[in-house]
C-alpha positions as CSV (number, residue, x, y, z in Angstrom):
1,X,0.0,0.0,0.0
2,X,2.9,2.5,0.9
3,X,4.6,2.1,-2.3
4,X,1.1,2.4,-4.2
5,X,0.6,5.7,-2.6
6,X,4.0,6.7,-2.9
7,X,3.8,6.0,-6.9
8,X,0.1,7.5,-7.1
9,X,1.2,10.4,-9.3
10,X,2.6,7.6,-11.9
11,X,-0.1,5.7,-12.0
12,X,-2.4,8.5,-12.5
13,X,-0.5,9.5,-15.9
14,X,-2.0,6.2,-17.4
15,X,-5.9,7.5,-17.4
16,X,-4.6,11.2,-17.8
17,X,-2.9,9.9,-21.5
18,X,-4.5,7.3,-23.1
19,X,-1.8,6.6,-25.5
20,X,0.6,5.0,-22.5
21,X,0.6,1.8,-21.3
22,X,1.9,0.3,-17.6
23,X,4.4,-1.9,-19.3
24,X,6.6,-2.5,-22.1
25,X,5.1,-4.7,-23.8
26,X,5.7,-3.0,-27.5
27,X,9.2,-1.9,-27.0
28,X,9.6,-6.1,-26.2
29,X,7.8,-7.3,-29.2
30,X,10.2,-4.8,-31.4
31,X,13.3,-5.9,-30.0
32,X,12.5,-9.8,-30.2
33,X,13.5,-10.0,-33.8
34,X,17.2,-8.5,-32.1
35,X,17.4,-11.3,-29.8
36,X,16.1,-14.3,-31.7
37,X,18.8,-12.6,-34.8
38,X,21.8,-12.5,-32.1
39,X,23.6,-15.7,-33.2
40,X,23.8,-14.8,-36.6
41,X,25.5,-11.3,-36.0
42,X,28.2,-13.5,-34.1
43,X,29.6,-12.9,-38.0
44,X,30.1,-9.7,-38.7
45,X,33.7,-9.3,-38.8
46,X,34.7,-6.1,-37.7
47,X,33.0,-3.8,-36.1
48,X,32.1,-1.4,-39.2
49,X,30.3,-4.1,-40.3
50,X,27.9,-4.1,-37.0
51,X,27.6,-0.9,-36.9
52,X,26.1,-1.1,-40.5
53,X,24.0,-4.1,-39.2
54,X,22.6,-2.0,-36.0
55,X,21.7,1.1,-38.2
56,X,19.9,-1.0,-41.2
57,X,18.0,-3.0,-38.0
58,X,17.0,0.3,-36.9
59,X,15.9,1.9,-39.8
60,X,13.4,-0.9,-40.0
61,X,12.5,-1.3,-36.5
62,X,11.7,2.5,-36.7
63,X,9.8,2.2,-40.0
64,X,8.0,-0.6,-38.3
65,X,6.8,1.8,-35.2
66,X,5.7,4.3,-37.1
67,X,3.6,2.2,-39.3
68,X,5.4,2.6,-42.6
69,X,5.9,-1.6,-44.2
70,X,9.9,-1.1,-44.3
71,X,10.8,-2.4,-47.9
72,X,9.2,0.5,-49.2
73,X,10.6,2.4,-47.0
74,X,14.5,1.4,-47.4
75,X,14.0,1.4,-51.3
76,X,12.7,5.1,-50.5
77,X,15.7,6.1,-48.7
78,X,17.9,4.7,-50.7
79,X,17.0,6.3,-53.7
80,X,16.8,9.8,-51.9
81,X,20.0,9.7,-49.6
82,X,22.4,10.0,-52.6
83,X,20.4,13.4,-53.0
84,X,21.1,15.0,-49.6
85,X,23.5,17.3,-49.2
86,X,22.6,18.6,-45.8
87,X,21.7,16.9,-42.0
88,X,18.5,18.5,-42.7
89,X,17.6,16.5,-45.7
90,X,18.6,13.3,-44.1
91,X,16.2,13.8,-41.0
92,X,13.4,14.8,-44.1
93,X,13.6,11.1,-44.8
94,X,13.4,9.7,-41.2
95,X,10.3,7.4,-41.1
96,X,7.8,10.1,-38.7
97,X,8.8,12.8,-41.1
98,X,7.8,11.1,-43.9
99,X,4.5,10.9,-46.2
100,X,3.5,7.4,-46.5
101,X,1.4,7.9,-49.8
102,X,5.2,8.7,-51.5
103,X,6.3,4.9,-50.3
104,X,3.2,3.4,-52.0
105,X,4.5,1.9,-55.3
């Protein structure tokens, strides 16, 4: 009861904002794909190589959040990053700042 009362203000957030949830339940369900892929990352060779690996999964896992199906997406990127020339133009093709009518084939 003492740590329920001590926590009230937290808990209260939860039927203040509809949109959160008491547990992590989708941050788990994102990162499963990670841990069920771990043995096979075992192979990259050098650590270029995982970093590559860790920025391509999150590309997609971020794709994925924000609704956006993530071969469209990567083909999208793809095609536009050789045509940025500023830090500004690559956060324009970050998956929330993104149309997702352009992605439809």
């Amino acid at each position: 009861v003492n740590y329920a009362d001590s926590e009230y203000m937290k808990m209260v957030r939860y039927l203040k904002y509809d949109y959160l949830t008491p547990d992590n339940n989708a941050a788990e369900r994102a990162i499963r794909p990670f841990v069920i892929g771990r043995k096979n990352w075992i192979f990259n060779d050098t650590p270029r190589g995982a970093h590559a690996s860790a920025t391509l999964y999150s590309l997609v896992e971020t794709a994925k959040a924000n609704g956006i199906e993530p071969v469209f997406y990567l083909k999208y990127i793809f095609e536009k990053i050789p045509l940025a020339n500023t830090n500004q133009d690559l956060e324009q093709l970050l998956p929330w700042n993104i149309d997702k009518e352009e992605l439809i084939p």
